[in-house]
N, C-alpha and C positions, 0 to 999 in steps of 0.2 A: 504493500500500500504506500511505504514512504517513497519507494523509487516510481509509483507512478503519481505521485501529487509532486515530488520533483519536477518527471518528465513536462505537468503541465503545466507548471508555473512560468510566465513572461517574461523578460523586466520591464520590455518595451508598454507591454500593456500596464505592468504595475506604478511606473513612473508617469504613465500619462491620464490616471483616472483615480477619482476618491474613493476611497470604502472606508475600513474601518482603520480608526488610529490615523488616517492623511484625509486631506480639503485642499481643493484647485482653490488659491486665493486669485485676484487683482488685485495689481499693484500699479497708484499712476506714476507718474516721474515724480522725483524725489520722495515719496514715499518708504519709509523704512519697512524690509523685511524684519527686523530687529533692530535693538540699540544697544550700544557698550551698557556690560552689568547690567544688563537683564538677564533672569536665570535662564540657563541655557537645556531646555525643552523640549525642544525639535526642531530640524535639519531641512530646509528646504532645496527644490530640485527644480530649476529655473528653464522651464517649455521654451518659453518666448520672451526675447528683450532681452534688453543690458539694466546690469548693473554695478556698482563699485562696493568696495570692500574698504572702511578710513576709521584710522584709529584718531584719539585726540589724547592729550598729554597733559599730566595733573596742571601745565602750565594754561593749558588751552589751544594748545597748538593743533592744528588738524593735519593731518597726513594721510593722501591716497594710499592705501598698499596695495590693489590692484582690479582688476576692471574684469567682468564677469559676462559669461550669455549664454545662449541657448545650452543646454546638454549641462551646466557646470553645476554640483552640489555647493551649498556653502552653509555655514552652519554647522560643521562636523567635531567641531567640539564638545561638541552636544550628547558624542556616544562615547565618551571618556567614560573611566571604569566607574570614578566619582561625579555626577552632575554638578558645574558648576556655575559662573557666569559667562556671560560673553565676554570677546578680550575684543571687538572691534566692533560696528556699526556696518549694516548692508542696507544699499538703499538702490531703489532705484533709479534708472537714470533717463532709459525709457519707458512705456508701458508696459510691465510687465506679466506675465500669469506663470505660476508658479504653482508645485505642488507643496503642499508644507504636511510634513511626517513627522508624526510625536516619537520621541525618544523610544518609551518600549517597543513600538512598530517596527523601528530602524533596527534596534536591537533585535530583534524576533524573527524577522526579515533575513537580516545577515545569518543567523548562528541556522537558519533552517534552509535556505534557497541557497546552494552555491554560485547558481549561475548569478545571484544578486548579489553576493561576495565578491567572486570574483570580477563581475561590472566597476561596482566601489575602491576595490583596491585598485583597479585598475585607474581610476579616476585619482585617487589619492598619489600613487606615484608618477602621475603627468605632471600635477599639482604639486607635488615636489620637487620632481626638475625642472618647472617654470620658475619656483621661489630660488632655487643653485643656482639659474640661468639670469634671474631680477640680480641677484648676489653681484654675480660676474660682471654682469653688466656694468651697478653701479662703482662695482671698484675698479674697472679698468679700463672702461670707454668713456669715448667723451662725450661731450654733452649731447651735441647735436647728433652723434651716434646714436645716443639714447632716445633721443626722440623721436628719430627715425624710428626705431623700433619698435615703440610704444605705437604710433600711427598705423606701423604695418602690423599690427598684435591685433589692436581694434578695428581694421579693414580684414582681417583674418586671414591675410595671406598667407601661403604655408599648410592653412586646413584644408581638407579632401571639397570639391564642387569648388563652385564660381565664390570670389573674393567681394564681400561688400565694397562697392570705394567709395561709396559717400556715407562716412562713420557717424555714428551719432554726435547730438550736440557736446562738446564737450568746450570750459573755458581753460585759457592759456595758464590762469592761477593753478587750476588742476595738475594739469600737465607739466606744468613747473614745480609741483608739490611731487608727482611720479617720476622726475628724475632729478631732482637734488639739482633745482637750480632757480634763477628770478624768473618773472614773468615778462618781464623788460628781453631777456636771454631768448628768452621759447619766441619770443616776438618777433627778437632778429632772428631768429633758426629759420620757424616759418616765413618770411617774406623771401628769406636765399634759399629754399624748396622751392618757392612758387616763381622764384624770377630761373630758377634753371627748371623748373616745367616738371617738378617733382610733384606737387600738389597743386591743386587749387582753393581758392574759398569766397565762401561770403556768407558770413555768420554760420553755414555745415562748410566741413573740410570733405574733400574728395582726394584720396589718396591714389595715384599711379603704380603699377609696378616697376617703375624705372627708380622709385625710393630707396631699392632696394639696391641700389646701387651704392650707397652713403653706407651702406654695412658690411658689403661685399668687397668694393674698392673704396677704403675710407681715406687712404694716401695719396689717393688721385683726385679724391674729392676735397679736401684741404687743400693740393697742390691747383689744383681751380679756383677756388675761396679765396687763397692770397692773390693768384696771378696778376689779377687786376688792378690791386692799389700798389704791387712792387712794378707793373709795368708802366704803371703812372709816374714814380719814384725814379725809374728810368730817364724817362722824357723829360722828369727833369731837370735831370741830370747832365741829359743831354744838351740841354736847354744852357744850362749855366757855362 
């Protein structure tokens, strides 16, 4: 009997439908899935939409630490051995629908459905080399590297099917928050994407795949950035 309630168990259908212990919520933009210290409950499994992941700090400070959509669990501290609070705020960014799963479900779920273990872990170690991968990034590229990145993360290039390029709203303070730098910086980064035909904008950003170029060849991409004002420097030089 247990190998045939295995056999028929989904994930696809258990992630996209309410019953017992889960509820399909709505969520509008900026709307919190949750908030920092609130007891931590249940785990939600986000259908449709973006949303961000921001911690704030006993000073008040707020910090992105990362940007969420379709297929991504968040909440999963929620099935720690001991329940306790939330360590950051999830909100959303666009309209979102979501599933949300109470703690013992998730718990019940895992330890009974392997094929729903093994989904989740699977989710949890992508989730894991994105945060080694955020690591890396912030300690060893540079800015406008970084932000490169970040653009082509939320235009999803990289993931299997057609790449969004016109990403959600998102403001430059943000994005300046997500890679360790001013918003003054992110401001010059994007108008030298858009004048070499990497992005476009006007109030949504549309990302190209030619972006990916600022990550791929980032020594030829600098050695472009300066060319101009040391050819200048030149002339007038030459001048004198």
């Amino acid at each position: 009997m247990a190998e045939l309630k295995n056999a028929s168990f989904d994930a696809t259908v258990f992630l996209a439908n309410a019953g017992l212990g889960r509820r399909i919520v709505q969520l509008k933009p900026k709307q919190a899935f949750f908030s920092q210290g609130n007891p931590a409950d249940s785990i939600f499994y986000i259908q449709k939409g973006r949303a961000q992941l921001t911690v704030v700090s006993k000073a008040g400070k707020e910090a992105t630490i990362t940007l969420l959509s379709a297929g991504d669990f968040v909440g999963e501290e929620s099935i720690a051995a001991v329940a306790g609070l939330r360590l950051a705020t999830a909100s959303a960014i666009t309209a979102c629908t979501a599933l949300r799963i109470e703690r013992e479900e998730m718990v019940r779920v895992m330890h009974e459905e392997h094929a729903f273990s093994d989904l989740f872990l699977s989710f949890l170690l992508a989730r894991s080399m994105r945060t080694q991968a955020d690591l890396v990034d912030q300690l060893f590229n540079s800015s406008e590297k970084r932000l490169a990145r970040i653009l082509l993360l939320m235009a999803e290039f990289g993931k299997p099917g057609e790449p969004e390029t016109l990403i959600p709203r998102i403001t430059q303070e943000t994005l300046a928050e997500m890679i360790g730098t001013t918003r003054s910086r992110v401001s010059y980064f994007m108008n030298r994407f858009r004048k070499l035909g990497f992005i476009e904008y006007n109030g949504r950003i549309r990302v190209y795949k030619s972006l990916l170029n600022v990550i791929l060849h980032d020594e030829s991409f600098k050695q472009n950035a300066v060319s101009a004002p040391l050819m200048g420097v030149q002339r007038s030089r030459s001048k004198l």
